[in-house]
N, C-alpha and C positions, 0 to 999 in steps of 0.2 A: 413098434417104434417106442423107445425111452424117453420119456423126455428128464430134463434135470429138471431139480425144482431150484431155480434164482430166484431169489424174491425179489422183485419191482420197486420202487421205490412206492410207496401206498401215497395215492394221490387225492389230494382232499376235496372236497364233496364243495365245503363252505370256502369262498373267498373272501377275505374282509374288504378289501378293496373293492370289488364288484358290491358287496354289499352296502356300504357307504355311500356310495354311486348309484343308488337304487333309490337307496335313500332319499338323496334330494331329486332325483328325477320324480319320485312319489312328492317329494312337498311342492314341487312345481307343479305338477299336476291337480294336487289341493288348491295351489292356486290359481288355477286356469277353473277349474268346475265348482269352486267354490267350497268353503269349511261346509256347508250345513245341506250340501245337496246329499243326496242317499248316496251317490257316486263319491263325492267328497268323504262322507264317514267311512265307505269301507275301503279307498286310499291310506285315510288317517287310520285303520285300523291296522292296514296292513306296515304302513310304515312303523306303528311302535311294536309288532311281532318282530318282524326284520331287525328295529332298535336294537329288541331284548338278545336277538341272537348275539346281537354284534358285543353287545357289553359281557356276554358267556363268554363268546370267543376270546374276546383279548385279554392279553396277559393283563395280571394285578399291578398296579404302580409299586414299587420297590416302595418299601416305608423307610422314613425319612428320619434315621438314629436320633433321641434326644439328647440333647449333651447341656448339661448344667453350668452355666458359667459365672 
């Protein structure tokens, strides 16, 4: 059997959405068990890895032309 080769549309791994959404379900969760329990810090840990992904993922702000008046 042949098969063709079509290519799929490549579907992505990371969602920013889901990720954002993760996000604060993790700072609620900080504050249900608390900033300083051991449970707490490695929430808070995880929430600024997930952060860092997010600020990768998204596109750079357009920069804002100066114009001299």
């Amino acid at each position: 059997m042949i098969r063709n080769n079509t290519s799929e549309p490549e579907i992505s791994f990371f969602n920013l959405g889901h990720a954002k959404w993760v996000v604060g379900v993790l700072s609620m969760l900080v504050a249900v068990v608390g900033r300083e329990s051991l449970l707490g810090l490695i929430l808070r840990q995880t929430r600024s890895e997930i952060k860092s992904l997010i600020a990768d993922e998204e596109p750079a702000p357009a920069a804002i032309p100066f114009e001299n008046n």
